[in-house]
Backbone as a printed PyTorch tensor [residue, N CA C, xyz], in Angstrom:
tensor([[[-49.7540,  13.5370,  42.4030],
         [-49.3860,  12.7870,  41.2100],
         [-50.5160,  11.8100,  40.8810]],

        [[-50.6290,  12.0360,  39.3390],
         [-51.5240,  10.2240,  38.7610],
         [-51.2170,   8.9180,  40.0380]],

        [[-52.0930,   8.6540,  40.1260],
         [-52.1120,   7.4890,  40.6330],
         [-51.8520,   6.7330,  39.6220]],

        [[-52.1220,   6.5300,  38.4830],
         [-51.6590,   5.3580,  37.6170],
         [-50.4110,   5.1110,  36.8540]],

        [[-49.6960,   6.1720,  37.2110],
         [-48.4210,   6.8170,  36.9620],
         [-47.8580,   5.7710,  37.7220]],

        [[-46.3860,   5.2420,  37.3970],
         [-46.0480,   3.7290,  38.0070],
         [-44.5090,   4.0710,  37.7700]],

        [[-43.6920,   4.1600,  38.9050],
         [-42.1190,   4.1830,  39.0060],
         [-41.2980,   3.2290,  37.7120]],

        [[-40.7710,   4.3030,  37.3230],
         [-40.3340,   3.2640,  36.1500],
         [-38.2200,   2.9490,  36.1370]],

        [[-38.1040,   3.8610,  37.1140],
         [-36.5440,   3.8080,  37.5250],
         [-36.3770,   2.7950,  38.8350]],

        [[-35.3100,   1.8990,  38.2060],
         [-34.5150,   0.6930,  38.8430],
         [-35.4430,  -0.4220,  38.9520]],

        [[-35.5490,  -0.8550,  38.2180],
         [-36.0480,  -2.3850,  38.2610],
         [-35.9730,  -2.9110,  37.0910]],

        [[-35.6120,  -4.0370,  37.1810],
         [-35.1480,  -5.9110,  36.3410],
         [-36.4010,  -6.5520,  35.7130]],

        [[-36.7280,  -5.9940,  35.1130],
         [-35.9170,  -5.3300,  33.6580],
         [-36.2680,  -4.3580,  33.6610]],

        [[-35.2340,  -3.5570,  33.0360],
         [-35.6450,  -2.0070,  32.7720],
         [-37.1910,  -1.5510,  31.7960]],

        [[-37.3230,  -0.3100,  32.0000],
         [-38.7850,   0.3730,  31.4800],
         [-38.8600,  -0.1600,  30.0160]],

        [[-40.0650,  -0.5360,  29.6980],
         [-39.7160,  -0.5140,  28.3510],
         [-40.5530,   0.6300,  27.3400]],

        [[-39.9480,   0.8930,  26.2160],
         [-40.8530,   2.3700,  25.8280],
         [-42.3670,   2.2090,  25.6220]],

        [[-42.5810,   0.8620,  25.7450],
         [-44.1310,   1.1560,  25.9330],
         [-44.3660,   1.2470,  27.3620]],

        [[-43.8310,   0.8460,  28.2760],
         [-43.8950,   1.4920,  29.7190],
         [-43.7610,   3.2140,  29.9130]],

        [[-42.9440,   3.4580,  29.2450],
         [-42.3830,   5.1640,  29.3310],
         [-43.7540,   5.7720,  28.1690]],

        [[-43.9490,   5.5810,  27.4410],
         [-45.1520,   6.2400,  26.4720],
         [-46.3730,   6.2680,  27.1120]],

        [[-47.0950,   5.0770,  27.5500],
         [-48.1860,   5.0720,  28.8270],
         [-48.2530,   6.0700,  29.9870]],

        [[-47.0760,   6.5000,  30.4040],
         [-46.6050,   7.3760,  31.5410],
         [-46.5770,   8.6280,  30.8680]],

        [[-46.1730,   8.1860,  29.6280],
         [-46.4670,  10.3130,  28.9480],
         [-47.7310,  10.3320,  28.7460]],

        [[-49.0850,   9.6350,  28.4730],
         [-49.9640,   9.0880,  28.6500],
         [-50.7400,   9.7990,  29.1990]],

        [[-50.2370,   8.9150,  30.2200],
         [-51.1290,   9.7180,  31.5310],
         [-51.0040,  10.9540,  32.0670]],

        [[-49.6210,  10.8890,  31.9730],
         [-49.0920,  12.7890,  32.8210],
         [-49.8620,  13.8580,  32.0000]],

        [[-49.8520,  13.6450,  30.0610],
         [-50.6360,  14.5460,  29.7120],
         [-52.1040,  14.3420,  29.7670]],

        [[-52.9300,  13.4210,  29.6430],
         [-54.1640,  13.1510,  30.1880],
         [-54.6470,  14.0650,  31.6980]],

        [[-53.7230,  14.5470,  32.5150],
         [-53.4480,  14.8770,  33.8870],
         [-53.3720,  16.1570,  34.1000]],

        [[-52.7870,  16.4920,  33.0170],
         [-52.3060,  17.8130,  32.7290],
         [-53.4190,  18.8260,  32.1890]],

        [[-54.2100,  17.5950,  30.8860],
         [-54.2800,  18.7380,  30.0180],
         [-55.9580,  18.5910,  30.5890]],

        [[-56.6600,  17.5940,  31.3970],
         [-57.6520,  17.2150,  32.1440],
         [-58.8070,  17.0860,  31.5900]],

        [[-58.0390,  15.8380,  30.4770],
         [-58.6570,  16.0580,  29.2650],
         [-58.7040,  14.0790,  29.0270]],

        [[-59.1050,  12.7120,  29.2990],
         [-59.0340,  11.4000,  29.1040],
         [-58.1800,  11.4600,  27.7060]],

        [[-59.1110,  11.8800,  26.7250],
         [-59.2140,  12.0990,  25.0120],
         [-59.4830,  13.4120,  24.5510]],

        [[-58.5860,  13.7390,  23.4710],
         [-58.3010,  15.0880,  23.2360],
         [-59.5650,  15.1870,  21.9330]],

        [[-59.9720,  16.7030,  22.1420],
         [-60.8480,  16.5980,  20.9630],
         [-60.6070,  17.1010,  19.4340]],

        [[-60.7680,  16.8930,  18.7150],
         [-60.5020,  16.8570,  17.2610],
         [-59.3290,  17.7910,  16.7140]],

        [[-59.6000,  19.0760,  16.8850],
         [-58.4550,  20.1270,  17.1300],
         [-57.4990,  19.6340,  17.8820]],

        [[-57.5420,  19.3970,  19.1550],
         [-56.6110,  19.0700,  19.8090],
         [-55.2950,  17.7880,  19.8450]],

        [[-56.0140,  17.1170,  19.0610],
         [-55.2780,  15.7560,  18.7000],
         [-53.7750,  16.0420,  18.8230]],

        [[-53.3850,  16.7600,  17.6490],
         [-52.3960,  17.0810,  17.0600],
         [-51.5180,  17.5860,  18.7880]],

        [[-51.8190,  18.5130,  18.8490],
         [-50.7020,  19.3030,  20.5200],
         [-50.7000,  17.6580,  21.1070]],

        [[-51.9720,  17.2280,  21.7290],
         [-51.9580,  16.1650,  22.7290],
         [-50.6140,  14.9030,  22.2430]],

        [[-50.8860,  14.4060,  21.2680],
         [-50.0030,  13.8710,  20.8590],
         [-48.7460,  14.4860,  20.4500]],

        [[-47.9950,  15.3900,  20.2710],
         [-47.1540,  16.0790,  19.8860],
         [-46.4140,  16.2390,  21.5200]],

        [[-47.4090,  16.3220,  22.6530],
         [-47.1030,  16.3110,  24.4330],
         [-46.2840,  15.2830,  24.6170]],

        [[-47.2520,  14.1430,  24.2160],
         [-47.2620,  12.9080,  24.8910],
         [-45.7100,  12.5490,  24.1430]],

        [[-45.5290,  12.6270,  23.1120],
         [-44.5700,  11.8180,  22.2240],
         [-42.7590,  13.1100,  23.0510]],

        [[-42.9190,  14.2120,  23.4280],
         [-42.1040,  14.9150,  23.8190],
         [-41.7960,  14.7050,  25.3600]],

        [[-42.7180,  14.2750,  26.2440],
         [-42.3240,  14.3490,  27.6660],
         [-42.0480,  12.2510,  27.6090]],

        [[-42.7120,  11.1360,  26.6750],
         [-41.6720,  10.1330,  26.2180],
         [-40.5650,  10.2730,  25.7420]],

        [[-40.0260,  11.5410,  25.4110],
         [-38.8480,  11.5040,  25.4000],
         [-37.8290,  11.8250,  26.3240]],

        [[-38.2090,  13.1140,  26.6570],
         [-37.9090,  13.3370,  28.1390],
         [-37.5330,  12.2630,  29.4660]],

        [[-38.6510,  11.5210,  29.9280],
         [-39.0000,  10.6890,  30.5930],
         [-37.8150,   9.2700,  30.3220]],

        [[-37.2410,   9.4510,  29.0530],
         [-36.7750,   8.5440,  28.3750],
         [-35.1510,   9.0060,  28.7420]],

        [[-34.8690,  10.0380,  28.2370],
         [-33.4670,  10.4380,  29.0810],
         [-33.5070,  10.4640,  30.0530]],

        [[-34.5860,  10.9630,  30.7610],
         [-34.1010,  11.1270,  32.3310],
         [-33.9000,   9.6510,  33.2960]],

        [[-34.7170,   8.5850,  32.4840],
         [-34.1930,   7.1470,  32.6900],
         [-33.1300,   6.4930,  32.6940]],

        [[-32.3340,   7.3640,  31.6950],
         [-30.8570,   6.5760,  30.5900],
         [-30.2180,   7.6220,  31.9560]],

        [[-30.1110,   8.8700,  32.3180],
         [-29.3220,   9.4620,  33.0260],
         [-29.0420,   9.3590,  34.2970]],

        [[-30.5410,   8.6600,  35.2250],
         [-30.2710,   8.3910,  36.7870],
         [-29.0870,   7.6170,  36.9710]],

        [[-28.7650,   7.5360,  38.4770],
         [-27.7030,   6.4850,  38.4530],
         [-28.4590,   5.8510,  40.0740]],

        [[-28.8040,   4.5760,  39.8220],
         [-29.4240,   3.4080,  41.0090],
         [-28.4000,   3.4850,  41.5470]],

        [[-29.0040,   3.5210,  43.1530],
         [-28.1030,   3.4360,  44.6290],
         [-28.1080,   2.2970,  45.4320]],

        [[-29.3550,   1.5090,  44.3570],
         [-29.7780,   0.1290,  45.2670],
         [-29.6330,  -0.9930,  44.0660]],

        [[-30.2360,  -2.0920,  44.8290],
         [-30.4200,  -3.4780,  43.6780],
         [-31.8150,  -3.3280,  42.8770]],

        [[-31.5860,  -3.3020,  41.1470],
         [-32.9080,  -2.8770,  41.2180],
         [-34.1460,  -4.2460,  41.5060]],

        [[-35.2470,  -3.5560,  42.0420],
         [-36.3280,  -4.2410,  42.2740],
         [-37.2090,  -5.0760,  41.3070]],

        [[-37.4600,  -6.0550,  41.7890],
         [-38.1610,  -7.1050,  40.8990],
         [-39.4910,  -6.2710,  40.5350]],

        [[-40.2000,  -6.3680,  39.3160],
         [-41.3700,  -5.9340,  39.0030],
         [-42.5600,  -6.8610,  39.9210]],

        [[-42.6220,  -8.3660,  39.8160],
         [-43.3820,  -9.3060,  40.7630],
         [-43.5580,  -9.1190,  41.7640]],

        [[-42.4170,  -8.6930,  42.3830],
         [-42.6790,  -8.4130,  44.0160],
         [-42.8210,  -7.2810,  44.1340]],

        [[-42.7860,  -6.4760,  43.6620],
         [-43.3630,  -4.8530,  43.8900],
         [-44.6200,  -4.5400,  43.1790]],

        [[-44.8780,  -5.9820,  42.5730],
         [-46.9700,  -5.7410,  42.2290],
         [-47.4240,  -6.3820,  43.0660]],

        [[-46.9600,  -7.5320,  43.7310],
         [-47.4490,  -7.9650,  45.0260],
         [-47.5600,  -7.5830,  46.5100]],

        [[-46.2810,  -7.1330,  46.0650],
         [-46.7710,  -5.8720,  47.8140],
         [-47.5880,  -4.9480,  47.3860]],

        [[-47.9410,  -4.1570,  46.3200],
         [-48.7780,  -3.3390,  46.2160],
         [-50.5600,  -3.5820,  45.8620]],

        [[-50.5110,  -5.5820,  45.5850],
         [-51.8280,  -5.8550,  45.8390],
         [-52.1100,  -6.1200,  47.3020]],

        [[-50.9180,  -6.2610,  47.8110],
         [-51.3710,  -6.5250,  49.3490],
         [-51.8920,  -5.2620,  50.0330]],

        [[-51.1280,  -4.1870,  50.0350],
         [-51.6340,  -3.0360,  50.2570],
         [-52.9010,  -2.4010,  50.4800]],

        [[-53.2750,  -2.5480,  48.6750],
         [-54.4610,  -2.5800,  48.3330],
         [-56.0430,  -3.4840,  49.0470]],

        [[-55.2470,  -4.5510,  48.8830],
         [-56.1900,  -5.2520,  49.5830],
         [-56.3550,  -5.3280,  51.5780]],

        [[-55.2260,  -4.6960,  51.5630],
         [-55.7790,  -3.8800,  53.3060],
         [-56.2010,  -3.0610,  53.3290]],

        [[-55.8380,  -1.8640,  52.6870],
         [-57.0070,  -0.3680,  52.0880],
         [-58.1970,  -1.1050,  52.1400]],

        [[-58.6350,  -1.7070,  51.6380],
         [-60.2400,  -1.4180,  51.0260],
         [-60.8780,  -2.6190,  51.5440]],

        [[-60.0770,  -3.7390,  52.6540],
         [-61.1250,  -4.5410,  53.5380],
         [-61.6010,  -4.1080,  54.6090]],

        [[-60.5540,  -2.7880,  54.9250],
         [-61.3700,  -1.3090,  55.9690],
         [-62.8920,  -1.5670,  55.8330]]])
């Protein structure tokens, strides 16, 4: 998976569609292995992106959380901590 691709189910506050559009974003960026689509292509790329935001978008509204959802703050902070043990290796 994208690494820049970012869990967007159960957490306070929920996704917001510019969170979920970024993520169609990237998945087709990923997909089509392509940053920026070229001139012809515009049209499909965006036509992707705007269909798997939707997707991505029900399948949000449909999960059902088993836990409390997670703070966004503290789950960017454990993941700079992380980070910053990775790479003082």
């Amino acid at each position: 998976m994208c690494r820049n691709i970012r869990p967007l189910h159960n957490f306070a506050p929920p996704a917001t569609p510019d969170e979920v559009h970024a993520a169609a974003v990237q998945y087709v960026r990923k997909v089509s292995g392509s940053p920026k689509p070229a001139k012809d292509n515009t049209e499909a790329f965006d036509r992707a992106v705007e269909e798997v935001a939707a997707a991505t978008q029900r399948l949000l509204d449909a999960l059902v959380a088993h836990g409390a959802p997670k703070d966004r703050e503290v789950e960017a902070a454990k993941a700079r901590a992380r980070a910053a043990e990775r790479y003082a290796r």
